[in-house]
Each structure stands twice: as structure tokens, then as C-alpha cells.
C-alpha positions in Angstrom: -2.2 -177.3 -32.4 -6.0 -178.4 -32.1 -4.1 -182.1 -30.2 -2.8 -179.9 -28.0 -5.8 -177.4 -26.7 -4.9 -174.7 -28.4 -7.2 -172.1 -30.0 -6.8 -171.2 -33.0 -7.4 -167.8 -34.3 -7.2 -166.0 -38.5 -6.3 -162.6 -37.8 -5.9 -160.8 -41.9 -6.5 -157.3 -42.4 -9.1 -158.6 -45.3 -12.2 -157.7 -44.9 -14.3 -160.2 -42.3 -16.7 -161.2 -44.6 -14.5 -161.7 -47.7 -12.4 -163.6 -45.0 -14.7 -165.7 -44.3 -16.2 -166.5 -47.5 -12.2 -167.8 -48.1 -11.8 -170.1 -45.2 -15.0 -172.0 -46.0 -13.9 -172.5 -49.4 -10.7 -173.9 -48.3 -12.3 -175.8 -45.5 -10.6 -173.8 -43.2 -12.7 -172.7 -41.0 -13.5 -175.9 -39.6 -9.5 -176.2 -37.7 -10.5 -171.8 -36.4 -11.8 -171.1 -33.2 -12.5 -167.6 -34.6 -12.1 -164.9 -37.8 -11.3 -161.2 -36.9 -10.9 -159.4 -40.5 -11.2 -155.6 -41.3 -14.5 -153.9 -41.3 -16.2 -152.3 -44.5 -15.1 -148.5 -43.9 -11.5 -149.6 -42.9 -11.7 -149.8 -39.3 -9.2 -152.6 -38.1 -7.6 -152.3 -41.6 -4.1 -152.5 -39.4 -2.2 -155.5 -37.7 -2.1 -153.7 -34.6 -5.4 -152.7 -33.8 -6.8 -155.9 -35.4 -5.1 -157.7 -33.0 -6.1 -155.6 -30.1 -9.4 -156.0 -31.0 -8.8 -159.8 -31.0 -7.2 -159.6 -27.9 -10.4 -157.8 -26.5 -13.2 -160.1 -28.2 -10.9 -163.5 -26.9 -9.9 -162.4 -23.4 -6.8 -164.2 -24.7 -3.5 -163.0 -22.1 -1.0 -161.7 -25.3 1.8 -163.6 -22.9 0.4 -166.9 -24.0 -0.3 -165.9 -27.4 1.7 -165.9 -31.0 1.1 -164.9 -34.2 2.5 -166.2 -37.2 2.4 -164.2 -40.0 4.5 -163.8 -43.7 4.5 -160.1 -44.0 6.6 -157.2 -41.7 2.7 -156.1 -40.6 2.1 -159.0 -38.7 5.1 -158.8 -37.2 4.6 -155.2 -35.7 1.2 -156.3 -35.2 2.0 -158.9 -32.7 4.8 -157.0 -31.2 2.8 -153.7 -30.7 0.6 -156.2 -28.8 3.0 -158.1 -26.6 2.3 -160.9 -28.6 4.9 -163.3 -29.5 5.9 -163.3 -33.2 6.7 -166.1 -35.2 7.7 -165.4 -39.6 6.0 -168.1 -41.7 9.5 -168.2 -44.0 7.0 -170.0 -46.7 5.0 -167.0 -47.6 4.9 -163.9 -49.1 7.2 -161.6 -47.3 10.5 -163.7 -47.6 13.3 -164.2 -44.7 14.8 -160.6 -45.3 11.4 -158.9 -44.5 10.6 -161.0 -41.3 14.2 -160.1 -40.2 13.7 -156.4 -40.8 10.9 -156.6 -39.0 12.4 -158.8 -35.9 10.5 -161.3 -36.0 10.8 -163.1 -32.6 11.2 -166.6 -34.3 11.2 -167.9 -37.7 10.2 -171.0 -39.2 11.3 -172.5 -42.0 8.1 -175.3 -42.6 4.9 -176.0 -40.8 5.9 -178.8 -39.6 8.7 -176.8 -37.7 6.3 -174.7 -35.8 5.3 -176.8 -33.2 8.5 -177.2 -31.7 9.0 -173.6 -32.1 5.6 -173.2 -29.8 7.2 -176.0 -27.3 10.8 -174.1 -26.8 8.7 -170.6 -26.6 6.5 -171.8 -24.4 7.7 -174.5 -21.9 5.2 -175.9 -19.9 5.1 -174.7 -16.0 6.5 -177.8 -13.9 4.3 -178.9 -11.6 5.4 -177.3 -7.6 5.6 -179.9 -5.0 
């Protein structure tokens, strides 16, 4: 995704600084553009508004955005956002859950989700 341009946002309901106390451990933080996690007294606590906030804070257009996600909440998290969804089939919430939740796409592996990204989102021909 970075070979490509793309930015690359965490969005977890955790809260932001426990968040970010993870992704440094993992060395994560170096392949993130940015960390939006839940505030202290709950506030952005949900997928939705955590996203909207996102959203906000990026300037990011939702039409050229997805989120991938393992659970049904990131799924109605992106949707309630106009945000494309994509279910991680390698986590937590399992294929049934992500197709309860209607997901837009699924992926199977990692390495399957940049083709996903390339069919979703075609680039524009250029107009002569």
C-alpha cells in the first residue's frame, strides 16, 4: 500500500494511547500515516463515530477510502461512513460475522487485498 501512495490509517476503538503504546511495540507505527483510538471517558468508543472523527482530522473523501476490519463493528463502521468495507477473513470475527454484517468485500489473505483495492478502485483513464 505504502509503493503505491497510499495513507495508511489504525482506526481501533482501544484507547489512543494504549493504541499507540501497541503499534510501537510491534513496529507498526512506522508503515501508519496516523492512530485515531478511543478517548479515556469513552468518547469515540464506536466504529462509527471513530471513523467520522477520522474522516474529519484526515480530510480523507470516504469515496476513496476502505477499511478493513475482522469484526461486524468495523463493518458498520465503514458503512455508516460511506466508506468501503473490506472483512479481514484471518481475524477474529470469522467469515459468517463479516457476511452478517455485509461486508462489501472479503479477503481471504493479505496478500489478496491489494487486488481487492485495484478491482474496487480502478484508476481514472486518462481523457484525451
Amino acid at each position: 500500500l505504502q509503493d503505491v501512495g497510499a495513507r495508511i490509517y489504525l482506526a481501533t476503538s482501544k484507547m489512543q494511547e494504549h493504541a499507540q503504546d501497541i503499534v510501537e511495540h510491534f513496529g507498526i507505527h512506522a508503515y501508519l500515516d496516523g492512530l485515531f483510538g478511543s478517548e479515556p471517558d469513552g468518547e469515540r468508543s464506536d466504529k462509527t463515530s471513530l471513523l467520522q472523527f477520522a474522516l474529519e482530522e484526515t480530510g480523507a473523501d470516504p469515496a476513496k477510502c476502505f477499511m478493513l476490519g475482522d469484526r461486524r463493528h468495523d463493518i458498520f463502521g465503514a458503512k455508516n461512513n460511506d466508506i468501503l468495507s473490506i472483512g479481514a477473513l484471518w481475524g477474529f470475527g470469522g467469515p459468517e460475522e463479516l457476511r452478517e454484517a455485509e461486508a462489501d468485500l472479503l479477503v481471504g489473505i493479505p496478500e489478496e487485498l491489494t487486488e481487492a483495492l485495484a478491482d474496487a478502485f480502478p484508476e481514472e483513464e486518462d481523457e484525451e
